[in-house]
N, C-alpha and C positions, 0 to 999 in steps of 0.2 A: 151409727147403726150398730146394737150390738145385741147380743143376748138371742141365739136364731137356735132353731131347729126344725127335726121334718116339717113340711108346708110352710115355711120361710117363702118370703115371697121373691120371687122371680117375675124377668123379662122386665116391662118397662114400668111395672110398679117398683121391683126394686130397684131399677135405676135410677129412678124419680126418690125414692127413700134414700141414697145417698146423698144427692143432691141436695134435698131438704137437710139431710143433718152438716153435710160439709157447710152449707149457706150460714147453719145457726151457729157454728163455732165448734163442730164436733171433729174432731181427728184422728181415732181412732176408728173404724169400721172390724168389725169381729162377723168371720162368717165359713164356712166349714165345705168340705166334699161333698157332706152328708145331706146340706141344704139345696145343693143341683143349682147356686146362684151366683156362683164365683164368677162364670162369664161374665153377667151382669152388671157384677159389683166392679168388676174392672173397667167396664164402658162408663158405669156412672162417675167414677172415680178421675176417668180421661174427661170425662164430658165437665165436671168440676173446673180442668182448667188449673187447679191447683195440683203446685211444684209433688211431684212424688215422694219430696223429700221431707215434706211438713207433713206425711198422710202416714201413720200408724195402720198394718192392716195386720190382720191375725187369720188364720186358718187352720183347718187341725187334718190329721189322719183317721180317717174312717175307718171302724173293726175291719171291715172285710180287704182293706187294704194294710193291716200289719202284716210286720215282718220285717226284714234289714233290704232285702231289694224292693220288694213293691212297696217301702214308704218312701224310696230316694226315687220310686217312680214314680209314685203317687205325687208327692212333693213338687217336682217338675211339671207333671199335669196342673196342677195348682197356679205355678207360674205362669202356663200358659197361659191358663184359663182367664187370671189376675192382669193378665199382658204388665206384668213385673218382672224387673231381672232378682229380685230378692223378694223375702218378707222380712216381716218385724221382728213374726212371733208365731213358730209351727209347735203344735199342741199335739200328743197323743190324744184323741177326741176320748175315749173311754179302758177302765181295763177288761173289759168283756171278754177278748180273743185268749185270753190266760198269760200266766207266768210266761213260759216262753218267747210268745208274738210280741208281750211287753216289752222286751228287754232287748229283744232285736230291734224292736221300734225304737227305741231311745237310741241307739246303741248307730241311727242311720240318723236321730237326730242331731246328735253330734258330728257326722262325719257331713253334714250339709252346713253345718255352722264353719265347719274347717276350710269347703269349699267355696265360702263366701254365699251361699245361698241363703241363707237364711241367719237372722242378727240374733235374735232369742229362742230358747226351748223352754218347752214346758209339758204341762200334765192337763187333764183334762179329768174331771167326774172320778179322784183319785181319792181314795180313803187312806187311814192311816198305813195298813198293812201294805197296799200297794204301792203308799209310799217310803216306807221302810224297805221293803224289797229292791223299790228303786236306789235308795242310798246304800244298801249292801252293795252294791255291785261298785260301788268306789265313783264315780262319774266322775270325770275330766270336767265336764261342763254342767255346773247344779240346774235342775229346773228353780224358772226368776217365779214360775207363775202355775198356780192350780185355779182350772175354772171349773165352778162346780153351781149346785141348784144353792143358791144364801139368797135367807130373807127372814125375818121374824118369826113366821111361824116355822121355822125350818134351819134353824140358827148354826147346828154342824160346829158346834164349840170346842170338842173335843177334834177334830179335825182342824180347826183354823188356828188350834194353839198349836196343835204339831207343827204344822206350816210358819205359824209366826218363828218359832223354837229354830226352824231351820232357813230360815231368812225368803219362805216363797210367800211371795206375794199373795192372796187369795181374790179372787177374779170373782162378781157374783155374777149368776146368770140366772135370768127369771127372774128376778129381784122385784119385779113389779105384779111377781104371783103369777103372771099371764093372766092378768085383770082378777082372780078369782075371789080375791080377798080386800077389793079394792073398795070396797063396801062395809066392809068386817067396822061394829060401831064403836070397839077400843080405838083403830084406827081414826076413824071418821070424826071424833073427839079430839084426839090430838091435833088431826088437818086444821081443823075449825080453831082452833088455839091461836094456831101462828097462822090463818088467813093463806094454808096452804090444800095443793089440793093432795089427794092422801099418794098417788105415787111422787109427787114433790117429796114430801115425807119420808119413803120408804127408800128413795136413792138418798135424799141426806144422812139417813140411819147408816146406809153402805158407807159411806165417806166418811160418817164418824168413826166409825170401826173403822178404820182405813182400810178398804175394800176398793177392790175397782171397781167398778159399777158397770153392768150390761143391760141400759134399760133398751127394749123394744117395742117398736110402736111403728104400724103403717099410715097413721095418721097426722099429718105437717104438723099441727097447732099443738099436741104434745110430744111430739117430737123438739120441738122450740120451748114450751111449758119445761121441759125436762131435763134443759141447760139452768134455768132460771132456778137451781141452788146453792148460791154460792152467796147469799145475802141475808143468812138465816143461821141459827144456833139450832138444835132439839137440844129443851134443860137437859139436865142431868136426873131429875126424876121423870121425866117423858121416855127419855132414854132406856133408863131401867126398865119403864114398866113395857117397853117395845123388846126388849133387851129378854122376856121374862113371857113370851107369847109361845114358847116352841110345843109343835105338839107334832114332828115329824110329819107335816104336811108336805107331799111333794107333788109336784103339778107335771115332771117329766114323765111320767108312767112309770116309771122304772129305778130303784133304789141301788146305787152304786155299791153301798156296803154289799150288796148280797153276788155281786162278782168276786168269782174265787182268784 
C-alpha cells in the first residue's frame, strides 16, 4: 500500500488493503499521521502474520507537528499507533511550516535514528531550494529518500536530478494520477502496445527511471494487477515519448515549489 493522502482509507477497509497487498508480494506499506490510518495499518500489518522484519513501513511528520520536540513526540505517537518498536523510514511530510520548523524537524530526525528508533530519514514534497537548505546545515545523517507527486505529466526533472546528483533516492507518489489521466489516449496507446493496462504502464515508467513507485489502489484486483510489472520492457521510444508528456499537472491540490 502506498502513495496515501487526506481521505486514505481507514478502519477495516484499510486493514483489509494491507492484507491484500502483503498476500500479493508487496512489503513496503507507506502511510502518514496526516492520513488518521496508522492504527490500522498496524492491525493489518499484525493480522498479515508476517515476521516484522520482512515488512518495510514508512511514515512522515505532519506540518502541524514540526519542530525538534513535537516531531520526537509525534514520531513516538507513530510507533504506537504502528504497534512497532522501530520504523524503516520517517519523512518530513512537507516544507510548508518554514525554514526554521524544517530544520528542527530533521535535526529530531536524526536524533531518533541515533536512538534506534527509526532506520532511515528523509524528505517529503522537497524541492530543490528546500533541499539545498537541507544540505547547508551539514547533516550527520543524508536523507536516503524524497517522496514527492512524479509521473509523466508532472515529471519534476529538475528536482529528481538534484536528487540523483546527491545520491536521494526519489519516491513517486500518485504516480497513478489518482486515476485522472488513466484515460489520457497517448497513454492508452502505448498500454494497448504491450497488452498492458495504462497504470501497469505508468509504474513501469517509475521503475525505469529508477523511482520507487507508490501506486494506490482500494481495490484487491489492481492492487495485485499492480505487482504484475516486472515481465515487461517500455522501448526506448515509448519511453521518450512518456518521458516528454509534462505539462505541470498536479492532482495534490497544492504545488511544493511555491512553499517558502
Amino acid at each position: 500500500m502506498g502513495g496515501g493522502y487526506a481521505g486514505a482509507p481507514k478502519g477495516e477497509t484499510a486493514q483489509n488493503i494491507v492484507l491484500w497487498a502483503l498476500e500479493s508480494g508487496y512489503r513496503h506499506i507507506d502511510t502518514a499521521a496526516r492520513y488518521a490510518n496508522e492504527e490500522d495499518i498496524g492491525i493489518g500489518i499484525i493480522k498479515s502474520g508476517i515476521p516484522r522484519d520482512q515488512i518495510f513501513i514508512t511514515t512522515k511528520i505532519w506540518d502541524q507537528d514540526q519542530g525538534y520536540e513535537s516531531t520526537l513526540m509525534a514520531a513516538e505517537t507513530s510507533l504506537s499507533k504502528l504497534q512497532t518498536s522501530y520504523l524503516d523510514l520517517l519523512l518530513i511530510h512537507s516544507p510548508r511550516p518554514g525554514s526554521q520548523k524544517r530544520i528542527e524537524s530533521y535535526r529530531a530526525l536524526q536524533e531518533l535514528v541515533k536512538r534506534g528508533k527509526v532506520k532511515n530519514i528523509g524528505v517529503s514534497n522537497y524541492c530543490i531550494k528546500h533541499l539545498k537548505e537541507l544540505m547547508d546545515t551539514n547533516p550527520e545523517i543524508m536523507p536516503v529518500v524524497n517522496q514527492l507527486e512524479v509521473h509523466p505529466w508532472n515529471n519534476r526533472k529538475e528536482i529528481i536530478s538534484y536528487c540523483k546528483e546527491h545520491k536521494i533516492l526519489v519516491e513517486a507518489s500518485s504516480p497513478l494520477t489518482r486515476g485522472k489521466k488513466l484515460n489520457d489516449h497517448i497513454l492508452v496507446n502505448i498500454a494497448e502496445k504491450y497488452n498492458r493496462s495504462t497504470a501497469q504502464i505508468l509504474i513501469r515508467w517509475c521503475l525505469q527511471n529508477n523511482f520507487a513507485v507508490l501506486p494506490k489502489s482500494t481495490n484487491k484486483m489492481h492492487i495485485i494487477d499492480n505487482t504484475n510489472v516486472y515481465d515487461f520492457v517500455i522501448e526506448d521510444e515509448d519511453m521518450n515519448i512518456l518521458d516528454n508528456l509534462d505539462e505541470h499537472f498536479i492532482t495534490g491540490g497544492w504545488d511544493p515549489v511555491t512553499a517558502d
